[in-house]
C-alpha positions as CSV (number, residue, x, y, z in Angstrom):
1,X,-86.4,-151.2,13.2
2,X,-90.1,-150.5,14.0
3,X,-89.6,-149.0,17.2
4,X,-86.3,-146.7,15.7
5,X,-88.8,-145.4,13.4
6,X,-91.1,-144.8,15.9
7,X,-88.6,-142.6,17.9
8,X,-87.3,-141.3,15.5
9,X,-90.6,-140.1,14.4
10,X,-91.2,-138.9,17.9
11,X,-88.2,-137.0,18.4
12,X,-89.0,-135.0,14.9
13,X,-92.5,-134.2,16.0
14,X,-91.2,-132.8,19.8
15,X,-88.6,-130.6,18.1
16,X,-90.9,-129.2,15.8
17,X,-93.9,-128.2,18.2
18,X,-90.8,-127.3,20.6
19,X,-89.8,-125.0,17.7
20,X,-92.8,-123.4,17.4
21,X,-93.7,-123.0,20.9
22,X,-90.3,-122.0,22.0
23,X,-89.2,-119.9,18.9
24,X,-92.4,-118.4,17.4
25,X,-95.4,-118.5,19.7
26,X,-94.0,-117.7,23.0
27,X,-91.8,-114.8,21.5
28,X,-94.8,-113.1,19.6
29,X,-96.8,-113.7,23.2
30,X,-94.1,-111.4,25.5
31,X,-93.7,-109.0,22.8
32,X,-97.6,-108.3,22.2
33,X,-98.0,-108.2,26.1
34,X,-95.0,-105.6,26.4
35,X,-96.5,-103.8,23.3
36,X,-99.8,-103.5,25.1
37,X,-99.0,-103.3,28.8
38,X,-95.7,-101.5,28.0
39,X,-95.0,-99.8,25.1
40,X,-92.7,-97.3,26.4
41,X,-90.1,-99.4,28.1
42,X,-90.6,-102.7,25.1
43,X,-89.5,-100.2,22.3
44,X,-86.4,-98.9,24.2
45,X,-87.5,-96.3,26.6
46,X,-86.8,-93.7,23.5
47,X,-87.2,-90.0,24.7
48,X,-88.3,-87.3,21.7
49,X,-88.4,-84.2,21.9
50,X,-90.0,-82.1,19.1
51,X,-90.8,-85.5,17.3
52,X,-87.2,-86.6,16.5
53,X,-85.4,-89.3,19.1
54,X,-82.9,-87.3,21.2
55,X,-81.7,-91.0,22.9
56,X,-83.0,-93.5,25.2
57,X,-83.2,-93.5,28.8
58,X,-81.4,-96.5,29.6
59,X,-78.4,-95.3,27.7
60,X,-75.9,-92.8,29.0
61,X,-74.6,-89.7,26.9
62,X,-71.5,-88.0,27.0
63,X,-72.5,-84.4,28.4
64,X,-69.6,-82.4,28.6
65,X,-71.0,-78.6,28.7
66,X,-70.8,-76.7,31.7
67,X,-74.5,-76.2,32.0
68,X,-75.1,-80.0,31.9
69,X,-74.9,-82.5,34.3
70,X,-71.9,-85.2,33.8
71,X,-72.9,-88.5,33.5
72,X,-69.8,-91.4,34.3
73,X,-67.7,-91.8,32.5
74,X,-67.5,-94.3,29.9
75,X,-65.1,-97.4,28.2
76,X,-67.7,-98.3,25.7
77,X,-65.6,-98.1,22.7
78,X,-64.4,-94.1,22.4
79,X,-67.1,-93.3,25.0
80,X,-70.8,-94.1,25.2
81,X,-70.9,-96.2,22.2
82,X,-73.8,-98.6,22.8
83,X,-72.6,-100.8,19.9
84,X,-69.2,-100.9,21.6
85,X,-70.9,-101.4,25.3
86,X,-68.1,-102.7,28.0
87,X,-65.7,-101.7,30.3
88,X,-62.3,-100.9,30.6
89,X,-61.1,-104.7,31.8
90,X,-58.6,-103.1,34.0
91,X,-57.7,-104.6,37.4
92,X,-57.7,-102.6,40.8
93,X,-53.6,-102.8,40.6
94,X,-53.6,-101.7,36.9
95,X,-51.4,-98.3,36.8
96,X,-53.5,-97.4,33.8
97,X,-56.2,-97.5,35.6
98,X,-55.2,-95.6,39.2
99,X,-53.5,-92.7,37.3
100,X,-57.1,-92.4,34.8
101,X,-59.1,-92.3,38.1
102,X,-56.6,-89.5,39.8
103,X,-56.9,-87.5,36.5
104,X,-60.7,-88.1,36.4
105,X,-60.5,-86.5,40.6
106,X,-58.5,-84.0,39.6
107,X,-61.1,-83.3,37.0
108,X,-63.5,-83.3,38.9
109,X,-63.1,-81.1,41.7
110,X,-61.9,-78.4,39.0
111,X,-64.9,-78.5,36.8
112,X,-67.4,-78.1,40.5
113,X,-64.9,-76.3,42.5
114,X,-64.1,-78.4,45.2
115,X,-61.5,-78.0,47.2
116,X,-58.1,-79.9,46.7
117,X,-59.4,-82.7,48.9
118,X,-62.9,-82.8,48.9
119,X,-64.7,-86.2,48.5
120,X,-65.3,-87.3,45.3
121,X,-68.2,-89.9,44.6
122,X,-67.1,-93.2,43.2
123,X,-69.0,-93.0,40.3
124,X,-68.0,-89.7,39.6
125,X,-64.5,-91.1,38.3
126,X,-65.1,-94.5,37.4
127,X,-66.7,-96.2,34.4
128,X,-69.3,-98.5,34.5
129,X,-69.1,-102.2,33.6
130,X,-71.7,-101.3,30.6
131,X,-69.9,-97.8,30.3
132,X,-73.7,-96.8,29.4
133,X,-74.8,-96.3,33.1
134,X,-77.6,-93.6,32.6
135,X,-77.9,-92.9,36.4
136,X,-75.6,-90.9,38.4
137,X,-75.9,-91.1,42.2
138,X,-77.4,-88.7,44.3
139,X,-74.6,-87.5,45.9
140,X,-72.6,-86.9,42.7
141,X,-75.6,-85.0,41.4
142,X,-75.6,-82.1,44.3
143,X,-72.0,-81.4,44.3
144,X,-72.8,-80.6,40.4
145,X,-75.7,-78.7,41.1
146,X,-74.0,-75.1,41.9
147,X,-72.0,-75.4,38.7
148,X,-75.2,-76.5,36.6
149,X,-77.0,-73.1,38.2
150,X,-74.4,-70.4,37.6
151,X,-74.2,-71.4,34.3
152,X,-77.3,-71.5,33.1
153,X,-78.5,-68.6,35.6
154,X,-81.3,-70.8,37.9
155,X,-81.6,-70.8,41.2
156,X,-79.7,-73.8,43.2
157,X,-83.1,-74.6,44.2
158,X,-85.4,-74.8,41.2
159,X,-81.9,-77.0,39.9
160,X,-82.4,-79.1,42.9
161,X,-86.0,-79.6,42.3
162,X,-85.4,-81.2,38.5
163,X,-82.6,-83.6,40.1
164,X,-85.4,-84.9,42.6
165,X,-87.4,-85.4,39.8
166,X,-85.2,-86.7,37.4
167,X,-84.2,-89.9,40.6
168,X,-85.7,-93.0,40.3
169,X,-86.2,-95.1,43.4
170,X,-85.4,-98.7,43.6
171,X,-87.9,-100.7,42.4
172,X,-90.4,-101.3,45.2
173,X,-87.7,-99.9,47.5
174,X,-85.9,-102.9,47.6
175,X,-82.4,-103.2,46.9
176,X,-80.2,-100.5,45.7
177,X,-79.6,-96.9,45.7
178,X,-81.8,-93.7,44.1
179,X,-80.3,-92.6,40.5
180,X,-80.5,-90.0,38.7
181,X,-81.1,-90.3,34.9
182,X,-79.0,-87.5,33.3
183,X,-80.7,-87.7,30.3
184,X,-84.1,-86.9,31.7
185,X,-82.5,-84.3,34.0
186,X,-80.1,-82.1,31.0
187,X,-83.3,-82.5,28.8
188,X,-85.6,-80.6,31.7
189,X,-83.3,-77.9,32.0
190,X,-82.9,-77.0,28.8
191,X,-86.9,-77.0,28.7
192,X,-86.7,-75.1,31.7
193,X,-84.2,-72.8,30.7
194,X,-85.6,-71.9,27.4
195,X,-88.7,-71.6,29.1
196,X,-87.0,-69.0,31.8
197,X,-85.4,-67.2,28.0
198,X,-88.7,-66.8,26.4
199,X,-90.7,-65.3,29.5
200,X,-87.4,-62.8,30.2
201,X,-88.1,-61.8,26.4
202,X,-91.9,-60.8,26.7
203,X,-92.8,-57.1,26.9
């Protein structure tokens, strides 16, 4: 009985310390390191403009203007819902899901003005397995670029410039290919453009 007690005794003390190493001091250590090393990126990676929160860049929006650059498209709930984040659960044989890409092509090449069979980037027509990819590849981003620069009246180049600055390189450059965030990209150009407004207005 002695030694039952004694392990017993044992096994309460371990879970408890365990408890409050495991549940309460190591949490509060990672999240005062992120708070101090990174405070940006442990809060969300939140983007404000004007001092409200215009989103997050780790979260895809649904742009749909034709002065803005399309992110993916989305199956997170009714699209880009990051409290409904997944994807569509469709298989590669799934009729559903062959005729939504075809329409997404068709789409596609309409809204840039490709021709009827132009290439069309893979993750221009297919959603995510998040459906909140923020990134768009490079390749999907200059075939939008023409359309982004008519419409708001820029030059194709000083468009081009804000999508090389709007890619992020693999971390390191290891593994992976450059995305763009189209967040960080639509929210430049509309600085840019308002910019180009304001200077058109002065005397």
């Amino acid at each position: 009985m002695k030694t039952f007690l004694k392990e017993l005794w044992t096994s309460i003390i371990a879970t408890v310390v365990l408890c409050v190493v495991v549940s309460g001091f190591y949490p509060v250590l990672i999240w005062g390191i992120g708070q101090v090393l990174f405070p940006h990126q442990a809060n969300g990676s939140l983007v404000e403009r004007n001092g409200q929160i215009v989103g997050s860049e780790l979260l895809a929006q649904g742009f749909s203007g034709a002065k803005y650059f399309h992110p993916r498209p989305s199956a997170a709930g009714t699209g880009y819902d990051p409290l409904n984040s997944g994807g569509s659960n469709l298989g590669p044989t799934s009729q559903k899901l062959i005729d939504g890409i075809k329409a997404n092509v068709a789409q596609y090449r309409q809204e840039n003005g490709l021709s009827a069979d132009a290439a069309v980037p893979a993750d221009a027509v297919t959603a995510s397995g998040s459906g909140l990819d923020p990134h768009i590849s490079l390749q999907n981003a200059q075939l939008q670029i023409p359309r982004v620069a008519k419409e708001r009246g820029l030059t194709e180049e000083v468009v081009r410039a804000q999508v090389t600055k709007a890619t992020d390189k693999p971390l390191l450059g290891l593994g992976g290919d450059p995305g763009v965030n189209v967040l960080s990209l639509n929210l430049a150009l509309d600085a840019l453009t308002l910019k180009s407004g304001l200077a058109e207005k002065k005397p």
